[in-house]
C-alpha positions as CSV (number, residue, x, y, z in Angstrom):
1,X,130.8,40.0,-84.5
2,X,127.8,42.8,-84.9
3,X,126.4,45.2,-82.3
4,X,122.6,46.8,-82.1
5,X,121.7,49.2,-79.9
6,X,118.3,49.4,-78.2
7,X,117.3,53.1,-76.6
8,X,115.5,53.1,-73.3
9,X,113.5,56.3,-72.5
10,X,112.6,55.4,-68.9
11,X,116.0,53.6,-66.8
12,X,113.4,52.3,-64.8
13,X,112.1,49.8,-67.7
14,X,115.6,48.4,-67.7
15,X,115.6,47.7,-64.1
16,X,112.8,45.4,-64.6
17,X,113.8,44.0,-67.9
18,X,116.9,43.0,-65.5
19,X,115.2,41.5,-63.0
20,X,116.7,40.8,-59.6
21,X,120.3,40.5,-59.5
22,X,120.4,40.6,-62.8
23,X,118.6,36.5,-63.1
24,X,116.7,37.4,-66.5
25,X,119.6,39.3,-67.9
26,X,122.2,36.3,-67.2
27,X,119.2,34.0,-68.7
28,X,118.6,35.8,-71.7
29,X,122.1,35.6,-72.2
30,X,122.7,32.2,-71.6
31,X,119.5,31.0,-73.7
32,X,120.3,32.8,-76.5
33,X,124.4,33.7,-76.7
34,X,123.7,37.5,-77.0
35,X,126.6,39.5,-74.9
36,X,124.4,42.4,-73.4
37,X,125.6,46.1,-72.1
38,X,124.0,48.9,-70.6
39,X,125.3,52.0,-71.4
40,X,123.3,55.0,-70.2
41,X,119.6,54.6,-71.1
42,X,121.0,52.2,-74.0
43,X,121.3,48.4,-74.4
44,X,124.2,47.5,-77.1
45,X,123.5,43.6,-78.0
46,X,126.5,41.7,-79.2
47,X,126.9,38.4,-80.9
48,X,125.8,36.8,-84.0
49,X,123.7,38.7,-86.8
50,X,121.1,35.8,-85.4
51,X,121.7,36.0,-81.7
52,X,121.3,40.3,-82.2
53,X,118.0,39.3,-84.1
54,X,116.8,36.8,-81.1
55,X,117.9,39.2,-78.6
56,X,116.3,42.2,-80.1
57,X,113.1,40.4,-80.7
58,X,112.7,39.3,-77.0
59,X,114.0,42.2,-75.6
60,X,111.2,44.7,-77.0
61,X,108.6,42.2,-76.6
62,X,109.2,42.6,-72.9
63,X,109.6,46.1,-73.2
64,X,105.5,45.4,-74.6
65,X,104.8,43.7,-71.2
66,X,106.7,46.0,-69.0
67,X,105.3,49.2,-70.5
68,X,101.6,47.7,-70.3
69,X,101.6,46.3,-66.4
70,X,105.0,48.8,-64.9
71,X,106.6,45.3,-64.2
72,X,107.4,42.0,-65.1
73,X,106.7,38.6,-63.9
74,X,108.7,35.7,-63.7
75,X,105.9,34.0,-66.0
76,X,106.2,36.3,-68.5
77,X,109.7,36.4,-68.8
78,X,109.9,32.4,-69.4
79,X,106.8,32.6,-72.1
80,X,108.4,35.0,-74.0
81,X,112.1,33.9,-73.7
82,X,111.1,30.2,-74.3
83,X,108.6,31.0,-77.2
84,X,111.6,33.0,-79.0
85,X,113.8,30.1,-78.5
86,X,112.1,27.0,-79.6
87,X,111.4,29.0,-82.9
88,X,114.7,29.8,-83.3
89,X,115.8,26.0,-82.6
90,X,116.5,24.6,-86.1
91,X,119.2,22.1,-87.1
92,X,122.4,23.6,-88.6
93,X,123.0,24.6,-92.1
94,X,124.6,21.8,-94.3
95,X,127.4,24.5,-95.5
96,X,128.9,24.2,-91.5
97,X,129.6,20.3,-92.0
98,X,133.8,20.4,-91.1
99,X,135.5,18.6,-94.2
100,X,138.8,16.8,-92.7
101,X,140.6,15.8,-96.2
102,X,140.9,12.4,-94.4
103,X,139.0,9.5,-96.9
104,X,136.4,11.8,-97.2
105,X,135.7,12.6,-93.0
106,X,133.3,14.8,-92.8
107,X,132.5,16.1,-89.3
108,X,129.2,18.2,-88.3
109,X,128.0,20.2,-85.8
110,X,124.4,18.2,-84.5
111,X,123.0,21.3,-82.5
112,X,122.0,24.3,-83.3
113,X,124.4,25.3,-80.6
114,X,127.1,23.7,-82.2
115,X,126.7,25.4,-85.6
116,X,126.8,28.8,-84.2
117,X,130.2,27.7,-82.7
118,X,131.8,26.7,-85.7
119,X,130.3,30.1,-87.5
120,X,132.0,32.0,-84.8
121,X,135.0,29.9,-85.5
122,X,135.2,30.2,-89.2
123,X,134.2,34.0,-89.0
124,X,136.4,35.5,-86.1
125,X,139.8,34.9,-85.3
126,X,139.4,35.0,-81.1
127,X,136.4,32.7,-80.2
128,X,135.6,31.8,-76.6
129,X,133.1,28.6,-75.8
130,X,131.6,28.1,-72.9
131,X,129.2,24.8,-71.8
132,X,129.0,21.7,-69.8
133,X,130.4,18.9,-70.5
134,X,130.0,16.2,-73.1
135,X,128.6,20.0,-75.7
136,X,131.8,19.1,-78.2
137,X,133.4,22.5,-77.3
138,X,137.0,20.9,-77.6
139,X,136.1,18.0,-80.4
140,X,134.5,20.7,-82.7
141,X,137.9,23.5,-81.8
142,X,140.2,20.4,-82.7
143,X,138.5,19.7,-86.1
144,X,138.0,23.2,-87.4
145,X,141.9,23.1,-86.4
146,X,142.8,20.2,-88.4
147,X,140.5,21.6,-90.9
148,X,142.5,25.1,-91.5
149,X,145.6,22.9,-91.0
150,X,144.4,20.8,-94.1
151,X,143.7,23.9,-96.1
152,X,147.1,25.4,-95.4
153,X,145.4,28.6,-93.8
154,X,147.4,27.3,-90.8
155,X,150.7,26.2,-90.7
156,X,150.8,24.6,-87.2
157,X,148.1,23.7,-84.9
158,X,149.1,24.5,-81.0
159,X,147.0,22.8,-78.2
160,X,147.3,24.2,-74.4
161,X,145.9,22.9,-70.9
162,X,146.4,24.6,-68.1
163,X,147.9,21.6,-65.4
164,X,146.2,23.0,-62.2
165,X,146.2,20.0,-59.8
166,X,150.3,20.1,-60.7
167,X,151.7,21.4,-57.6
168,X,153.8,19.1,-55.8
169,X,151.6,16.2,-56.9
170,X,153.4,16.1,-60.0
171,X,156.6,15.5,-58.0
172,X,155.4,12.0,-57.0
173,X,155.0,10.5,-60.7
174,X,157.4,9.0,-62.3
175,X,159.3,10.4,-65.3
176,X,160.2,13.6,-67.0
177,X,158.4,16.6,-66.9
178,X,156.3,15.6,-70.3
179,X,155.5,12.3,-68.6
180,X,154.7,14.0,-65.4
181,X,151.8,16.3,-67.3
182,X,150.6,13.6,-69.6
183,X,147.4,12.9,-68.3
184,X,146.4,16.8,-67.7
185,X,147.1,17.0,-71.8
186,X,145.4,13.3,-72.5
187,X,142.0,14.6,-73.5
188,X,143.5,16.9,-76.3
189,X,145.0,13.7,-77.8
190,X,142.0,11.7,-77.1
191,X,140.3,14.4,-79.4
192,X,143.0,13.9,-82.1
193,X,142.7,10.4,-82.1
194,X,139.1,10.4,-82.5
195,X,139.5,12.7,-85.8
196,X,142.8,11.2,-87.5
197,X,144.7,7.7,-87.8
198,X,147.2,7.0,-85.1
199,X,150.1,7.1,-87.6
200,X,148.6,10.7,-88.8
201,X,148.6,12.0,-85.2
202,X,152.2,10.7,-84.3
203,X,153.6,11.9,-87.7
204,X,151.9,15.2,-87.1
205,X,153.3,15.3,-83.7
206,X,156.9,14.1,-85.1
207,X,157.5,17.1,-87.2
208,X,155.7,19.4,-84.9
209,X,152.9,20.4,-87.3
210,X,150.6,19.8,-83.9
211,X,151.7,20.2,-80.6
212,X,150.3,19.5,-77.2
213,X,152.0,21.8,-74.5
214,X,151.2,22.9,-70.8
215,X,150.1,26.4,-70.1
216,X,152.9,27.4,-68.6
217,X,155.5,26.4,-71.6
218,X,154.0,29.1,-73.6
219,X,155.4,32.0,-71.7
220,X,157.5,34.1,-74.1
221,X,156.5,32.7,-77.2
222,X,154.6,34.2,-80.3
223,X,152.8,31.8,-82.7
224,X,152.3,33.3,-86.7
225,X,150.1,31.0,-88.9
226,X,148.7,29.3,-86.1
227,X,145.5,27.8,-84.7
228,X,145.8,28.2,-81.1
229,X,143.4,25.9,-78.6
230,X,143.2,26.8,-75.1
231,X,141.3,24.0,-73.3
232,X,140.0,23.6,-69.8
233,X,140.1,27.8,-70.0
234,X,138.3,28.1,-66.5
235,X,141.3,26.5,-64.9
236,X,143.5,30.0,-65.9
237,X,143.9,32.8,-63.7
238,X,143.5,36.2,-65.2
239,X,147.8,36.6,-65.3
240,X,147.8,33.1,-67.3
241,X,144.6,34.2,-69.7
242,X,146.4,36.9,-70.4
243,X,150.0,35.6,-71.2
244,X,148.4,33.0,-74.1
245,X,146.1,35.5,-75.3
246,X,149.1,37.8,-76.3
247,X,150.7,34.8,-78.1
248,X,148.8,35.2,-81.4
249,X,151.1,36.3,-84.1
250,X,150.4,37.0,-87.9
251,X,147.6,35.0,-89.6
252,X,146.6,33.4,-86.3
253,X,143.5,32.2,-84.6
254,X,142.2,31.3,-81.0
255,X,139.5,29.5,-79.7
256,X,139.8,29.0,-75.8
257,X,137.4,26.3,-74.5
258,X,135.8,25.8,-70.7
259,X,133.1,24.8,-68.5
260,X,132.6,28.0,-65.6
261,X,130.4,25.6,-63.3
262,X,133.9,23.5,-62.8
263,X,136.8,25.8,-61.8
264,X,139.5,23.9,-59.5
265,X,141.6,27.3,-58.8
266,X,141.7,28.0,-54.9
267,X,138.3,30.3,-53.9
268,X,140.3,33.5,-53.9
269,X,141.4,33.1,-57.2
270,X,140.0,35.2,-59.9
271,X,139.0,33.1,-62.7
272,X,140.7,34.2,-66.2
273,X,138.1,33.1,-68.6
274,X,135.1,34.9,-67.2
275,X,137.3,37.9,-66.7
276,X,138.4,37.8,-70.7
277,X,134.7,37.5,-71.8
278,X,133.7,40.6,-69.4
279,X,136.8,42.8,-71.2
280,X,136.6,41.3,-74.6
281,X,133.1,40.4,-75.8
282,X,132.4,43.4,-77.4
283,X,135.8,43.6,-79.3
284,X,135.6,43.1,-83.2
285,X,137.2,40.0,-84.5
286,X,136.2,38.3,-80.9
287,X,133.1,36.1,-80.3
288,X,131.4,34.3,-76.9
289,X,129.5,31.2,-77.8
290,X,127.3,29.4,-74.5
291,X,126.5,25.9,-75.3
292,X,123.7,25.1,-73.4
293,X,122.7,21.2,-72.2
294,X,120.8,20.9,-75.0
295,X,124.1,20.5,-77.3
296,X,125.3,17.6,-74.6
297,X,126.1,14.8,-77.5
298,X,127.7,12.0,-75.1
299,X,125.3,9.6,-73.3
300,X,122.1,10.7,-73.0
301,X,122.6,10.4,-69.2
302,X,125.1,12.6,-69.0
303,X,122.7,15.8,-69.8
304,X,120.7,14.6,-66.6
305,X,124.0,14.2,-64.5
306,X,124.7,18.0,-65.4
307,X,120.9,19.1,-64.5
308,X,121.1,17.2,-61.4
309,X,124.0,19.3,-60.3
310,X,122.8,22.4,-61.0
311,X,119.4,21.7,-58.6
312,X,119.9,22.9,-55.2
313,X,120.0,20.1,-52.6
314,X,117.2,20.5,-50.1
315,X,118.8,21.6,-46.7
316,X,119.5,19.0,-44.4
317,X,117.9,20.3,-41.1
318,X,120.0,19.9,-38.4
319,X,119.8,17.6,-35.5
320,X,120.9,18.7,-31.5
321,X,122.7,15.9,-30.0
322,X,122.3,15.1,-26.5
């Protein structure tokens, strides 16, 4: 992960580069990946030697504007911040294809989004990967997995979901415990299955090379020579983030996976994956990649579905009975 530093000479330039709230901060960073931190009078940019480039070219080129008119507009802010981006938006290198050793399987990232994720993955040993659904954060985690697995830089491949809607619903199906939180780990075996051979996955399985556990089996444990996925990470509190980030061992590696606009933790429940990203993004050996609705590869409708729930509803004006 590398850092830059941009020096402010008036705070009040940053204020506006800000915007209200913070909206074209938050944007910037969502856009482009770039973690971004004001310290003093100075901005330190964190991500990608490419997203530090992006961000760094955007961010002085409304410093320009700002130090021209004293402010910013709206309009400006999209120009600039969607000119950078559609220049930047070029299909990923051929050298971050995923080779799976299985009859020549090959698998590869399809969006430029996607390719920064596997860099992060291949170059840091903690990655976190947020995006919407159908953006291949868990497909492209499971075959870099079976991909170190294959290389022997991994002995054992570890998958964790956290069961959130367990509860006393579990109670009611039949079973053990394993059967009771099969379909809360389903996907993460849907995603094996779509990589490898049923008799590959169940042999795999059989000797434990991969396993499939709940969130909450992990407490006490610590995993050497493993390749850790945390799935469904928005669905942790910060106690739970905290206990399977601490299992890493010796020659390990992390990448924890989740979509922030679907958390099902009660509303007074601090969410554990945005609070890792705000204490560990600018820690070396960690990266935050966004995945934008751009790098939706499922049905093409499913990219609208997500936009459509991100517009605001027009309010239903209300009606005095009599």
């Amino acid at each position: 992960m590398s850092q830059a530093t941009i020096s402010f000479a008036d705070p009040e330039q940053i204020r506006f580069l800000f915007g209200a709230q913070d909206e074209y901060l938050r944007r910037l960073r969502d856009s482009i990946g770039v973690e971004v931190v004001l310290r003093g009078d100075e901005l330190r940019l964190h991500g990608s030697q490419a997203q530090i480039e992006l961000g760094r070219q955007v961010v002085e080129e409304l410093r320009t504007i700002i130090e021209k008119k004293g402010f910013l507009h709206e309009s400006e802010f999209q120009r600039v911040l969607g000119d950078a981006t559609a220049a930047a938006a070029v299909e990923p290198a051929a050298d971050e294809a995923i080779d799976l050793f299985e009859k020549a399987k090959t698998v590869r990232p399809v969006t430029r989004g996607q390719g920064q994720y596997v860099r992060a993955i291949r170059e840091n040993s903690l990655v976190f990967c947020i995006g919407p659904a159908g953006s291949g954060k868990t497909f492209l985690a499971v075959a870099m997995a079976l991909n170190a697995l294959r290389q022997e830089q991994v002995r054992k491949i570890v998958l964790v979901r956290p069961a959130v809607e367990a509860g006393e619903k579990l109670g009611y199906l039949p079973g053990d415990i394993f059967a009771k939180v099969n379909p809360y780990l389903r996907p993460l075996l849907d995603a094996l299955s779509d990589l490898l051979n049923y008799e590959q996955v169940r042999r795999y399985m059989d000797n434990d090379v991969i396993e499939i556990v709940p969130l909450a089996f992990m407490r006490g444990r610590t995993l050497n020579n493993t390749f850790m996925i945390l799935d469904e990470g928005q669905n942790t509190t910060v106690t739970q983030m905290k206990m399977f980030l601490t299992r890493m061992g010796v020659d390990s590696k992390i990448v924890v996976t989740g979509d922030v606009t679907q958390v099902d933790l009660a509303a007074h429940v601090q969410c554990g994956l945005t609070d890792a990203i705000s204490r560990l993004s600018s820690v070396r050996d960690v990266a935050v990649v966004r995945l934008q609705k751009a790098d939706i590869v499922r049905h093409p409708l499913v990219g609208e579905i997500v936009e459509a729930y991100e517009r605001k509803l027009p309010e239903k004006k209300s009606r005095n009975r009599r």
